[in-house]
C-alpha positions as CSV (number, residue, x, y, z in Angstrom):
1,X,0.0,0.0,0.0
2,X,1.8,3.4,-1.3
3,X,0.2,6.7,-1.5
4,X,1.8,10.0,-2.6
5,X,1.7,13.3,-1.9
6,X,2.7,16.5,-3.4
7,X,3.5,19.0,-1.2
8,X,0.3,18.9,1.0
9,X,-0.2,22.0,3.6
10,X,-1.5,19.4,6.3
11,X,-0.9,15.7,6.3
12,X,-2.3,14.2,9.5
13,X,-2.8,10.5,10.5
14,X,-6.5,11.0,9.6
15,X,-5.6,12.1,5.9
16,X,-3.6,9.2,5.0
17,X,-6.6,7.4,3.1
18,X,-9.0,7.8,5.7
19,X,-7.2,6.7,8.9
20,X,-5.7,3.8,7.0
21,X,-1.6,4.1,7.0
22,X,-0.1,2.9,4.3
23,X,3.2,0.8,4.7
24,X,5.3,3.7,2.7
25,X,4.5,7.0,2.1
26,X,5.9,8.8,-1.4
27,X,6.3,12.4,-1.2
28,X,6.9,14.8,-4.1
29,X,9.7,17.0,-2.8
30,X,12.4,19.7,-3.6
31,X,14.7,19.1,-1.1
32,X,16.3,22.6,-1.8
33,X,13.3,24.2,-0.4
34,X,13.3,24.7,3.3
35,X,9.5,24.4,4.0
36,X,9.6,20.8,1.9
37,X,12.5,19.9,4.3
38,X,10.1,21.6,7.7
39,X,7.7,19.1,6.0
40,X,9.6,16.0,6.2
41,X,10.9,16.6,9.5
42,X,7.3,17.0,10.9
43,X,6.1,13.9,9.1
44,X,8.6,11.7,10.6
45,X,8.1,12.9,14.0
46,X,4.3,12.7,13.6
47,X,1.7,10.9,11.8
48,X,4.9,9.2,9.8
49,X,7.0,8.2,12.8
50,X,6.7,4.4,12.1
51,X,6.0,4.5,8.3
52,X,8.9,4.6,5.7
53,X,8.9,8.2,3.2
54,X,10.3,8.1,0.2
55,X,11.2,11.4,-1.3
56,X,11.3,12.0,-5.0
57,X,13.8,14.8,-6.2
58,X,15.5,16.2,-9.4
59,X,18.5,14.0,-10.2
60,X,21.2,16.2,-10.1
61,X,20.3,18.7,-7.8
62,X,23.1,19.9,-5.4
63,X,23.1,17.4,-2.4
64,X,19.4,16.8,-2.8
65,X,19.7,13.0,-1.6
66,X,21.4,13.9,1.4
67,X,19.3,17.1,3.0
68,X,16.2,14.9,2.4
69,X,17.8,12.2,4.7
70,X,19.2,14.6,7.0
71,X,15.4,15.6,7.1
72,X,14.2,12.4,8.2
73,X,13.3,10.8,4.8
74,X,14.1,6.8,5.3
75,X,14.9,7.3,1.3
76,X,14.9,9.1,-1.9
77,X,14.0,8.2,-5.6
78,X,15.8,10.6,-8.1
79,X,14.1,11.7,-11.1
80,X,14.0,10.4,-14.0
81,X,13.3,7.2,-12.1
82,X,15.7,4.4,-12.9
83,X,13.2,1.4,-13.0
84,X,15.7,-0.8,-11.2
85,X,16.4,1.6,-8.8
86,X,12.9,2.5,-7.8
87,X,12.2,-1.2,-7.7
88,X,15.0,-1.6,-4.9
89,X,14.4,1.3,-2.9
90,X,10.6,0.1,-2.3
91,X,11.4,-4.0,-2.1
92,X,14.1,-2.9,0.6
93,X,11.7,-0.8,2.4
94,X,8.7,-3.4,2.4
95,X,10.5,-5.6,3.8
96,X,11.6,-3.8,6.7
97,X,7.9,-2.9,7.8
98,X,5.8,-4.8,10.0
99,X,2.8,-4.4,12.0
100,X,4.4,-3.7,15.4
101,X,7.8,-2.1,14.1
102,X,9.1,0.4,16.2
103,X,10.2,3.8,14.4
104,X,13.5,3.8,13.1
105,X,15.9,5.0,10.3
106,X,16.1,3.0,7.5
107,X,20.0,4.3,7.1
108,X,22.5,1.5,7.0
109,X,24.5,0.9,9.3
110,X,28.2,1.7,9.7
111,X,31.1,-1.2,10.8
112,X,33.8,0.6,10.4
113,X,37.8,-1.1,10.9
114,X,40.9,1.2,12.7
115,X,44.2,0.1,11.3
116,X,47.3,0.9,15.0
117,X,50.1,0.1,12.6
118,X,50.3,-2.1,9.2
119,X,50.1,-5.6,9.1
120,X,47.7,-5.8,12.4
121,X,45.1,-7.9,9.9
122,X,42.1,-4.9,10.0
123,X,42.0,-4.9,6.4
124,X,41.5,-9.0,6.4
125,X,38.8,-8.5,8.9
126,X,37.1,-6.1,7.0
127,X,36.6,-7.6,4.0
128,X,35.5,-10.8,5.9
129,X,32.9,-8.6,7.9
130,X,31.4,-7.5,4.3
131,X,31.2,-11.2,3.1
132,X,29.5,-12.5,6.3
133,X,27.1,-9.5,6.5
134,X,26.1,-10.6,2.4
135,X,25.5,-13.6,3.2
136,X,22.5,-12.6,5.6
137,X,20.4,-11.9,2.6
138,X,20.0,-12.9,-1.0
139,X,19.8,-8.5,-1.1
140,X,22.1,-6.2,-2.4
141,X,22.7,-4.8,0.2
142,X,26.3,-4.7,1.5
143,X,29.4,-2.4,0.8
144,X,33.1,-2.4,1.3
145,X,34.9,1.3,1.3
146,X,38.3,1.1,0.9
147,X,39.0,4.4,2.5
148,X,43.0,3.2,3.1
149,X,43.4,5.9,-0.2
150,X,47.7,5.5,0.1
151,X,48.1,1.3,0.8
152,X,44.6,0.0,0.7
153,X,44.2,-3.5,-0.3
154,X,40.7,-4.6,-0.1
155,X,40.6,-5.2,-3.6
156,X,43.6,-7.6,-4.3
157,X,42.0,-9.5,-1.2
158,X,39.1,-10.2,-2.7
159,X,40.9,-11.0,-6.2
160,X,39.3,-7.8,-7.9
161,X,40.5,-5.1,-10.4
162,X,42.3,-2.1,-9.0
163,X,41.2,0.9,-10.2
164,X,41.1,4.7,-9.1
165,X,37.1,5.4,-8.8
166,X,37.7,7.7,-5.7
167,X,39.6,10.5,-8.0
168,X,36.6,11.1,-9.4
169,X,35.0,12.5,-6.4
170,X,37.8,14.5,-5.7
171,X,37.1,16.0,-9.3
172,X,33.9,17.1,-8.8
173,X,32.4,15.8,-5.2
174,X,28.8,17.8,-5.9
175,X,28.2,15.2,-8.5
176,X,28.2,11.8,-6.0
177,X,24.9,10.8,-5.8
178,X,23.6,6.8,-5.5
179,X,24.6,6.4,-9.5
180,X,27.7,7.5,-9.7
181,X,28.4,5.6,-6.6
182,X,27.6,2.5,-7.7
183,X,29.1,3.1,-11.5
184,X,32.3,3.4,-9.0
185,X,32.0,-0.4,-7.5
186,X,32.8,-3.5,-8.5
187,X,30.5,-6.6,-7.6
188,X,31.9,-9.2,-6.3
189,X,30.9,-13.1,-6.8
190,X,29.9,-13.0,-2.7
191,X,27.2,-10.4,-3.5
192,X,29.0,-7.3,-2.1
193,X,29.7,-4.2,-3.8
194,X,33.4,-2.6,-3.4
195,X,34.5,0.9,-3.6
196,X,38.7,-0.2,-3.8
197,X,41.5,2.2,-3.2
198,X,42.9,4.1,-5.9
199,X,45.6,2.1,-7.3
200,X,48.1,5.5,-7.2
201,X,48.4,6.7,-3.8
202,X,46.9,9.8,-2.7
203,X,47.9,12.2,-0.1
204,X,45.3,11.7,3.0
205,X,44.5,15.2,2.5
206,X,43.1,14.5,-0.8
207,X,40.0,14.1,1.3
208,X,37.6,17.0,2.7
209,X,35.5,16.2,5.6
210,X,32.0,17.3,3.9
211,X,33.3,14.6,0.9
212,X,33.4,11.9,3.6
213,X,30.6,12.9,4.9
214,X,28.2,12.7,1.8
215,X,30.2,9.8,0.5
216,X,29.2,7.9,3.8
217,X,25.6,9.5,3.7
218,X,24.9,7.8,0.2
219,X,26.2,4.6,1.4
220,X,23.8,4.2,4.0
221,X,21.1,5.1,2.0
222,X,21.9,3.0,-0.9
223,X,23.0,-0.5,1.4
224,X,22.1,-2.0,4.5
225,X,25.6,-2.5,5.8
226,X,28.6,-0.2,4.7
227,X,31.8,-1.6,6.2
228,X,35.0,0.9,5.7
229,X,38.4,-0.4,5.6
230,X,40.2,3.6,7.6
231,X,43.8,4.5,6.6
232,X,46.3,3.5,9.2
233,X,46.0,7.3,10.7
234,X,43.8,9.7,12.1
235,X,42.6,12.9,9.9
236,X,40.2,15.4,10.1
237,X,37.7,13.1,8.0
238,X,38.5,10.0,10.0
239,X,35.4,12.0,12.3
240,X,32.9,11.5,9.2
241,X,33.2,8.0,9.8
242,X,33.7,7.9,13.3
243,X,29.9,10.1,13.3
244,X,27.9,7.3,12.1
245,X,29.7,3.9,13.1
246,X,27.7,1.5,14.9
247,X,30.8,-0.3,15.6
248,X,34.5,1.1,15.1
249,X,37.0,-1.7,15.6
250,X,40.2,-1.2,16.3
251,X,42.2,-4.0,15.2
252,X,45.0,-5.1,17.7
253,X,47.8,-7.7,17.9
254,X,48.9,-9.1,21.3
255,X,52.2,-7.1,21.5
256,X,53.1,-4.6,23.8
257,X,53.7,-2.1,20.7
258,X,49.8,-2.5,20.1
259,X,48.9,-1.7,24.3
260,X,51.5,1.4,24.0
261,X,49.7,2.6,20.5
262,X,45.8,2.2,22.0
263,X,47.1,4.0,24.6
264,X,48.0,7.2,22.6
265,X,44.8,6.6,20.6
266,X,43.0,6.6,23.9
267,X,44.6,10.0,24.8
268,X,44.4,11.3,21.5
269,X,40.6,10.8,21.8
270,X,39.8,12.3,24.9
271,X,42.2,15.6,23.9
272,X,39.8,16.1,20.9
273,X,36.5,15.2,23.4
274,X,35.4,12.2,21.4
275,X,35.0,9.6,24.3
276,X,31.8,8.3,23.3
277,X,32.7,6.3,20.3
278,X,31.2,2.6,19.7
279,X,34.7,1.8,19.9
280,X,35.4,-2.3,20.8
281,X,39.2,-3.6,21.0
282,X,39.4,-7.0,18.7
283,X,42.9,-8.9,19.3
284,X,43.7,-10.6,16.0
285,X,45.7,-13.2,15.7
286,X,45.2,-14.3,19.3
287,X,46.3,-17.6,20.8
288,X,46.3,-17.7,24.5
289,X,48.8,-20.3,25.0
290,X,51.6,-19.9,22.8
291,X,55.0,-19.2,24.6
292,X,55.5,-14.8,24.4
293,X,52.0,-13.7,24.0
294,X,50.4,-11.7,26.1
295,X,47.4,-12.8,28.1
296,X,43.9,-11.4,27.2
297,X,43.5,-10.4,30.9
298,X,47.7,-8.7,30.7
299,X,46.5,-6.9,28.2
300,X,42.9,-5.7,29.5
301,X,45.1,-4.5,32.7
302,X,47.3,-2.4,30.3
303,X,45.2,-0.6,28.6
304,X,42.2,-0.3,31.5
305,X,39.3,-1.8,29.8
306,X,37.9,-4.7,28.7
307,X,38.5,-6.7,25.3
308,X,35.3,-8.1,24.0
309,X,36.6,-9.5,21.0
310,X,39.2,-12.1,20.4
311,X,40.5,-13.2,16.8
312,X,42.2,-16.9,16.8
313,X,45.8,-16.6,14.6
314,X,44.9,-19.3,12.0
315,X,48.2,-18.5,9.4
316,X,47.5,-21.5,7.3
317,X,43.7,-20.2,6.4
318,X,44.6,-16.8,6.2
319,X,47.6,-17.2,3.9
320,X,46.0,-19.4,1.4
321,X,42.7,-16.8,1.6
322,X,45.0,-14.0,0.5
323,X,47.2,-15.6,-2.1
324,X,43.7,-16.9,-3.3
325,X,42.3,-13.8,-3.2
326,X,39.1,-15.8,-1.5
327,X,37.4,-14.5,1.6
328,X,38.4,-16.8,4.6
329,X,34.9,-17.2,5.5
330,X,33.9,-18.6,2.0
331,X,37.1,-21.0,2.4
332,X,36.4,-22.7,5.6
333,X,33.4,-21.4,6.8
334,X,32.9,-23.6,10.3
335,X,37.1,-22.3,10.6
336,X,37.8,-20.8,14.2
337,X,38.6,-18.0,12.8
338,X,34.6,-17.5,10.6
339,X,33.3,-18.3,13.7
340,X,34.8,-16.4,16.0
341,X,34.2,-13.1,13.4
342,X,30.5,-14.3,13.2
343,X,30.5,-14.5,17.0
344,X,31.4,-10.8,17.1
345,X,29.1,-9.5,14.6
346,X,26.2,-10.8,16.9
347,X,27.2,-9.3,19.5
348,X,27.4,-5.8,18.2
349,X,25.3,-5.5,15.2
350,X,22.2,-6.6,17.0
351,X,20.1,-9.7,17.0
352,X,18.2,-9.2,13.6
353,X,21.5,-9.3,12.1
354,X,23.4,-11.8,14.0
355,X,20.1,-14.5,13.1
356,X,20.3,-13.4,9.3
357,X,24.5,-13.9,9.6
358,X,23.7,-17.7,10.9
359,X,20.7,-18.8,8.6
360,X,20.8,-17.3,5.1
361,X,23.5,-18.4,3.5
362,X,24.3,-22.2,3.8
363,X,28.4,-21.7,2.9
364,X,28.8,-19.8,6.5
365,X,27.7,-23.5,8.5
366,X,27.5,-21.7,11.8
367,X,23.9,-21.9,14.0
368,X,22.7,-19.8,16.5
């Protein structure tokens, strides 16, 4: 049931076909037009609370995407409609409504991987994040953002063309919108869609906060899950991420370089007054009783919290994965190591996801 409105000067529960709400509400728009953006805002914290609004807007109009979500809209439909693209936006959304759902955004949601020094296996974790989370769905719904933009490798990981895709945003960032976007990805066979580094190094600079920030705006509108493979350093559009992460890992090795570096990020982080990140500690390459390592409970004493996450060191898997260019997970799928990555997922991302991670796709073998 879809009804649409054009710029109506009320809209109340008792309009919306005679006290009957539909399951998504289309609304005619110009999201450059402040009272159209007033409107929007007062839908969703009104009569539209619980159901999903679509927005249609000119395609090509400066941003318009974005300040409709930034209004409240759960999604937006550019025009000239793209059949295909119309046809996702509204399967997506139907499937998310039910009778009792609680009112919530329909933006995706952020898992985003911190890199302490090269070689501490974030990269590896990422792109077996984005392969576990496709497997939850037969959807197209998943995304890998290879934000690494001087030594990122998601690509060659996944055996996938390098390219330079993110230049052109640098060119011209008024022009991103969900198209361009996705003219920028390559599929992969798992069902994920990946934004790879370029394949000439760019200064970290090369990147402007309100870039970032639109880049990781159409993401979440466009996919369910957007994972993001960060540089291994903090910059001033580092915070565009760190704004709308669910969950920020920061990827650690049991070394006493890795307690002294989270300790500089930790004070680093409370200079700058951003102590209220989702951040959660994951130990990678972790076996608790081979002769040097550090104990989980050593190093949960060194740096004054606790670690949630633990990542067994399975070399053997791990090597053949990248010289394959395979995702682990897809390799040996009831591995330690799947599990164990599946096991964290659950635990942050939510039950809906952590039942979808288990069930949907038969090569991930793991119950719940």
């Amino acid at each position: 049931d879809i009804q649409t409105f054009r710029r109506p000067k009320v809209l109340t529960s008792t309009s919306l076909d005679d006290g009957k709400a539909p399951n998504i509400l289309v609304l005619d728009a110009d999201p450059s037009d402040e009272t159209d953006l007033k409107l929007i805002q007062e839908l969703k914290s009104g009569p539209c609370a619980r159901i999903p609004v679509v927005v249609l807007a000119e395609r090509g109009a400066d941003l318009a995407a974005i300040k409709a979500i930034r209004a409240g809209a759960d999604d937006v439909v550019l025009r000239p409609i793209d059949a295909d693209e119309a046809r996702e936006v509204f399967t997506r959304l139907a499937s998310t409504v039910t009778p009792d759902s609680e009112s919530h955004s329909q933006l995706g949601k952020v898992i985003a991987f911190m890199h302490l020094a090269g070689g501490a296996g974030a990269t590896t974790l990422a792109v077996n994040t984005a392969v576990l989370l496709a497997g939850k769905t037969n959807l197209d719904d998943t995304c890998l953002l290879d934000l690494d933009i001087q030594f990122g490798n998601a690509a060659n990981l996944l055996d996938l063309p390098s390219r330079s895709p993110i230049q052109e945003i640098l060119a011209d960032p008024t022009r991103l919108d969900r198209q361009m976007l996705e003219s920028m990805m390559i599929q992969h066979a798992s069902g994920i869609r990946v934004l790879s580094a370029p394949a000439v190094p760019l200064p970290l600079t090369a990147f402007q906060m309100k870039t970032v920030s639109t880049l990781m705006q159409i993401a979440r509108l466009r996919f369910k899950y957007v994972v993001v493979d960060l540089p291994v350093a903090l910059v001033s559009w580092t915070d565009a991420v760190f704004e709308v992460a669910s969950a920020l890992y920061v990827v650690c090795p049991p070394t006493v370089a890795a307690i002294h570096r989270f300790s500089h990020l930790t004070r680093l982080l409370q200079r700058e007054e951003m102590t209220n990140l989702p951040i959660q500690i994951v130990l990678n390459r972790f076996t608790s009783n081979r002769f040097g390592d550090i104990s989980l409970s050593q190093f949960e004493k060194a740096i004054g919290r606790e670690v949630r996450h633990t990542i067994p060191n399975d070399y053997a898997l791990i090597s053949a994965s990248q010289n394959q260019g395979k995702a682990a997970v897809m390799m040996e799928p009831k591995s330690k190591f799947a599990i164990a990555l599946a096991e964290m997922l659950r635990a942050d991302l939510g039950a809906e996801t952590s039942r979808g991670v288990a069930k949907k796709r038969s090569f991930l073998g793991i119950g719940y």
